[in-house]
C-alpha positions, 0 to 999 in steps of 0.5 A: 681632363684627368689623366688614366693611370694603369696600375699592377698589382700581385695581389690586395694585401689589405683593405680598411674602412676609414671615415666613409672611404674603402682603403685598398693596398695593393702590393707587388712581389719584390722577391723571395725571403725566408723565414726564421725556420728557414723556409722561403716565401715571397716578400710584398711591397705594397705599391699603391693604394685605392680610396674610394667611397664605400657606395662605389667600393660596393658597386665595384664588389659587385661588378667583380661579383659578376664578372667572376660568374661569367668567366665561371660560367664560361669555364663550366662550358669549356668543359661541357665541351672538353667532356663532350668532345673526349666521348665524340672521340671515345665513340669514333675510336671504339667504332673504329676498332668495332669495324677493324674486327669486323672487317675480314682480315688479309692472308699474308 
């Protein structure tokens, strides 16, 4: 039985297609380094690399493709909801005030 290895990456920082295989290197941020001008940006190391068949690197797109309408989909109705309940709390708390005018007001 084959062994499951979790590997982490920052991000892909390049991708090749070579022989009928899809090449994914994945890197990690090793730091910060600066440029000739001077400014800072990250520095990658590329840590491992993914071969796979083009057939299963185009079902693995797929399945990303997927997931990522769902969790937009999901995003989408957090934010119905947010809208929702920032105009449910609108409402109340212009009754309230309604009701605050309306109501007689004590002599002191």
């Amino acid at each position: 039985m084959a062994n499951k290895q979790i590997v982490f990456a920052d991000r892909l920082v390049g991708f090749s297609v070579q022989n009928g295989l899809a090449r994914l290197d994945f890197a990690v941020n090793a730091g910060q380094v600066k440029d000739k001008d001077g400014k800072t940006g990250q520095r990658m190391e590329i840590t491992s690399q993914l071969v796979m068949p083009l057939d299963a690197f185009v079902n693995a797109v797929a399945m990303q493709q997927n997931a990522l309408k769902q969790v937009a989909s999901r995003a989408q109705q957090v934010a119905g909801k947010d809208k929702t309940e920032a105009k449910a709390e609108a409402g109340d708390k212009a009754e309230k005030a309604e009701k605050a005018e309306k109501a007689p007001k004590a002599k002191k």
